[in-house]
C-alpha positions, 0 to 999 in steps of 0.5 A: 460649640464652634461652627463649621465652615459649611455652617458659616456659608450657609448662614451669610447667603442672603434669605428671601423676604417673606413679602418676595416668597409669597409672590413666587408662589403667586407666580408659579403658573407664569413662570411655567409658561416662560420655561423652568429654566428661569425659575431655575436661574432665579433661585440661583440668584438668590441663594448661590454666592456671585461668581468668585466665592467659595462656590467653587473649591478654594486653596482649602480644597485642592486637587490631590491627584486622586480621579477615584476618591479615598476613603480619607481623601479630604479634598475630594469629601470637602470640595464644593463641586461644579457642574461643569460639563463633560466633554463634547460626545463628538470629540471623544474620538479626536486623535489630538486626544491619544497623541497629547504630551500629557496623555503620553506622559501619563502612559510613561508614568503607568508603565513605571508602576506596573513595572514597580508591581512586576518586581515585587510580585511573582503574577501573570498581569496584563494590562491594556488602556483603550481609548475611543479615538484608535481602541488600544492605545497602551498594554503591559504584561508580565509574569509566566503563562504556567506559573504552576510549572518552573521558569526553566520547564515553562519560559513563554510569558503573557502577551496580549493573547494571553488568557485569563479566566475572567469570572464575573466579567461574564455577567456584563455579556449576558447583559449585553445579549439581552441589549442586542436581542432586543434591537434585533427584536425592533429591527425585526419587528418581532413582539414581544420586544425584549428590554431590560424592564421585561419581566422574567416571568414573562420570558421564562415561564417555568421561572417558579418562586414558593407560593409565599412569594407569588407576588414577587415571582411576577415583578422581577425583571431582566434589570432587577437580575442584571443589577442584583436587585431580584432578592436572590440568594447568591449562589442557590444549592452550592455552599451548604454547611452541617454545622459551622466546624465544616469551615476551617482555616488553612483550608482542609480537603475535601474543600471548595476547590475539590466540591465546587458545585456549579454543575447543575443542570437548568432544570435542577436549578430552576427547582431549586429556586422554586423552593427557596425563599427570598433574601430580599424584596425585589428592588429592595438593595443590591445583594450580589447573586449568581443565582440570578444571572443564571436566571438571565442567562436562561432568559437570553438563551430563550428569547433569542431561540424564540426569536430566531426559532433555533435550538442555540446553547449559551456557548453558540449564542455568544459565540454568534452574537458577541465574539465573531461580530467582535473578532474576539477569537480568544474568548470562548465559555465551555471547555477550552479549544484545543488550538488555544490551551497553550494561550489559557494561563495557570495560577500556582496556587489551587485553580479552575482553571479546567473547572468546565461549568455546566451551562446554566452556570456559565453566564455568572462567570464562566468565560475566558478572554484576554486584554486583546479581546476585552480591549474589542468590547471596550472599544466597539460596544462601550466607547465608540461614538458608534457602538456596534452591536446595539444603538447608542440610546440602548448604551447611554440607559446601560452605563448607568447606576441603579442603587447608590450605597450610603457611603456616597461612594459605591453604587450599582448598575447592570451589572457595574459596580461604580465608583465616583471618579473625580477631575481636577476641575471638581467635576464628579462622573461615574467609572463604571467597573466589572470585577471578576473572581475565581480562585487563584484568578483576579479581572477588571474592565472600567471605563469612564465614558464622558472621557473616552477612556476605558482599562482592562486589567487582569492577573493569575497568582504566581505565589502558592498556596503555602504563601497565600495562606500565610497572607502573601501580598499579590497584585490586585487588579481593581487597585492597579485599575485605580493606578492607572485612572489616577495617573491618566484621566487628568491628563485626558481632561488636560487634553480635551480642555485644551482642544476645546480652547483651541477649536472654540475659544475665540471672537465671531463676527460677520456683518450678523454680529458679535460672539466672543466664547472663552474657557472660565472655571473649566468650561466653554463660556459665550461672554457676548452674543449680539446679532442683528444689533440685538444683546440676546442675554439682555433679551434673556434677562429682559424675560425674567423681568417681565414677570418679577420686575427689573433686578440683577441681570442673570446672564450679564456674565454671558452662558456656559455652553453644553454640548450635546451629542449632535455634531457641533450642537451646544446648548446655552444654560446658566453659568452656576448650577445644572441646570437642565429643565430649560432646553427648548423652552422657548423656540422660533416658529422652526423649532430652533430653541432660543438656546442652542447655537451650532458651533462646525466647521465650513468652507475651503478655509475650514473656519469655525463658524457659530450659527444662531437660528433665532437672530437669523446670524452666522459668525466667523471665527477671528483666527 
């Protein structure tokens, strides 16, 4: 059999000696006490290739263009990827980002497809990107408000106030509550405080599971309903056949839109639940359920009238905690507000548009919004570097995934439903997504955080239900999420490349010393460090030989620099691998880690200055 490329590159890496495996082993204890980071540079010393190899994608893994991968996307499953840092948390909000060519002409390029899309489909489609540095920073609509009428008795079209049920996009709010009560709880000094590991049991006592279960029914917590990982049926007492005959295609009636449960009060449900057993072990695998965000939305609802000692329903609660603070002022769960119907969009096929839940179904996806207000959240709560609402370390744990899925493409968060988003550098992060679906009604909000960027899209059908069945096409709104961030995110990391080369890319000297940073593989590199005639990398490498001996230097190519979330402070860590198990290993008497350097602006002049605690040295830029 002929061997693969991959296999040919694993058998030419040079293998260890026995002899020098031993002595690793032996020297374990030592290599604790100068910093993991070492070890870790070791091991890249020995089994990575040098620079320039086939580490990193060659012509036989280019960029196609794709940020969120295909299924048959070649380069993006064959490319050897880099660790490569993200963006620098203080730039995201550069203006020089919003304003670049790249990125303009990538918004141009979007309204050309969305424009494509409008010409061939008859649905009401809005659209927005939101970027951290100014909130919206493009929108499209298209089609009608009452698609169900004709264009002559109804002509007013979508605007960004325009809105649309949302369905399940719901869900990422209830989440959001059950983040804000708990600051509200710290702040307050209120026990117990609320956390996502809270148990259910916990917080909403008459939660009940069958006797069989009892062990379970005290180990499910907020994160496992939030993440769909409680084992949960997904929509407990609503879709219940006599026999397999009940389902017929098209669609007979009475059918789902005429018997759409959804009605139960929390009572009802909650015994409900009491009876039916688990589909899965908690923590098992995701398996979507409503079900279990009406648990957390009755677990919200408590804890906050607890908190707070009031009587508030789920509609008051998000009303007061999320869209007033927000100035959402067209969003709402419940009944439609009179003074708003004229904005709420009308599908021409079958709906619910009208379908008013009762309040314990609300939190799995009874909400309307439009891009307008969606664009808000995305904005304040899941971009700015300040989020409002709740602390910046409570959204960093949120925009996570929980459960990756075998395919190495989707996995889970709370409650997103991720994919990997790839930049042309081969550098992979995580687009964190919400979908919502109702019938006749399709939204997406995404968002690619380590980039500052996040999409909103949403759509109502135009066609009818004769055309549905037949097997019309319609527009799709995660397909045109994918669109837009495959056209936009390369060139957001275009510009954010480029403002790093232009902030940081250049010589530092003063009587201190000498820095030289340059932009190599992607990243920000410090080639050189000298200070007070001391070669810091040389010092590096001269600790790791102390231990093991003199052999290649580690560091002779210099450090790439990681930025933390901290103005202007980087972190110096190995060029090949990500490498994470060093930072402040080793620290002067004050705390300042050998590896962090500050890289701020100063002066009249407003010159870019490098500070080095540990060779007591401040660098300034050549311009």
């Amino acid at each position: 059999m002929e061997k693969s490329t991959k296999d040919i590159e694993w058998e030419a890496r040079p293998r260890r000696p026995r002899w020098l495996r031993r002595r690793h082993l032996a020297q374990t204890f030592a290599w604790s006490l100068i910093g993991s980071f070492l070890g870790l540079g070791l091991a890249i010393f020995y089994f990575a290739p040098p620079f320039g190899s086939r580490r990193h994608p060659t012509q036989a893994a280019v960029y196609t263009g794709n940020t969120v991968p295909l299924l048959n996307d070649d380069a993006a499953a064959t490319a050897v990827w880099k660790c490569i840092p993200p963006p620098p948390p203080f730039l995201l909000e550069d203006a020089r980002v919003a304003s670049h060519p790249a990125v303009a002409a990538a918004l141009a390029n979007i309204r050309i497809i969305l424009e494509a899309n409008a010409r061939v489909h008859k649905d009401a489609v809005s659209v927005s990107v939101v970027h951290a540095s100014k909130g919206k920073l493009f929108e499209f609509h298209s089609g009608r408000v009452r698609l169900n009428e004709s264009a002559t008795a109804s002509p007013t079209t979508t605007d960004g106030d325009s809105i649309y049920r949302i369905a399940s996009i719901t869900k990422a709010f209830v989440v959001l509550e059950a983040l804000i009560l708990g600051r509200q709880a710290h702040l307050k000094g209120f026990v117990p405080e609320l956390n996502l590991e809270s148990r259910l049991k916990d917080v909403l006592p008459e939660f009940r599971l069958p006797t069989s279960f009892k062990d379970e029914e005290g180990e499910i917590t907020l994160a496992h309903l939030g993440s769909h990982r409680a084992g949960l049926a997904r929509d407990v007492g609503e879709y219940q056949l006599d026999s397999l005959d009940d389902i017929a295609y098209p669609p007979t009636s009475p059918g789902i839109l005429d018997g759409f449960p959804h009605n139960r009060t929390a009572e009802e449900l909650l015994s409900m639940i009491a009876d039916r057993d688990l589909a899965w072990q908690v923590g098992e695998t995701p398996s979507y359920s409503n079900t279990g965000f009406s648990l957390l939305g009755m677990a919200v609802g408590a804890y906050h009238n607890k908190l707070w000692k009031q009587g508030k329903n789920f509609t008051a609660i998000m009303r007061d905690d999320i869209f007033t603070p927000l100035n959402m002022d067209h969003t709402f769960t419940g009944p439609i507000p009179p003074h708003l119907r004229k904005h709420v969009i009308v599908p021409a096929a079958s709906n619910l548009v009208d379908k008013v839940f009762a309040p314990s179904h609300d939190p799995a996806g009874g909400m309307f919004s439009t891009t307008n207000d969606l664009s808000k959240l995305l904005h304040k709560v899941l971009l700015a570097s300040k989020p409002e609402l709740i602390a910046p370390a409570q959204r960093l744990t949120w925009l996570k995934s929980v459960h990756q899925f075998t395919d190495g493409i989707g996995s889970v968060g709370i409650p997103w439903e991720t994919f990997p988003a790839v930049m042309p550098d081969f550098s992979r992060y995580n687009l964190y997504s919400k979908g919502g679906s109702l019938p006749a009604q399709f939204t997406e909000i995404s968002v690619l955080p380590e980039f500052g960027y996040g999409v909103v899209a949403l759509v109502s059908l135009g066609i009818t239900n004769d055309e549905l069945h037949a097997g019309s096409d319609h527009s799709d709104p995660l397909a045109l999420s994918f669109q837009v961030h495959n056209t936009l995110a390369p060139a957001i990391w275009q510009a954010y490349n480029e403002i790093l080369v232009e902030n940081y890319v250049g010589v530092y000297i003063s009587s201190d010393g000498l820095a030289h940073i340059t932009f190599e593989d992607g990243m920000l590199v410090l080639k050189q460090l000298v200070v007070n005639g001391v070669d810091v990398f040389l010092k590096w490498d001269q600790l790791v030989w102390g231990e093991l001996g003199k052999r290649k230097r580690l560091f002779e190519f210099g450090a790439k620099l990681v930025a933390t979330a901290f103005e202007g402070q980087f972190r110096m860590t190995l060029r090949q691998g990500c490498a994470w198990t060093g930072f402040d290993a080793i620290t002067t008497k004050s705390g300042w880690g050998m590896d962090k350097i500050l890289l701020q602006r100063e002066g009249e002049k407003n010159l870019m200055v490098l500070s080095y605690e540990p060779g007591a040295a401040k660098l300034y830029k050549r311009e």
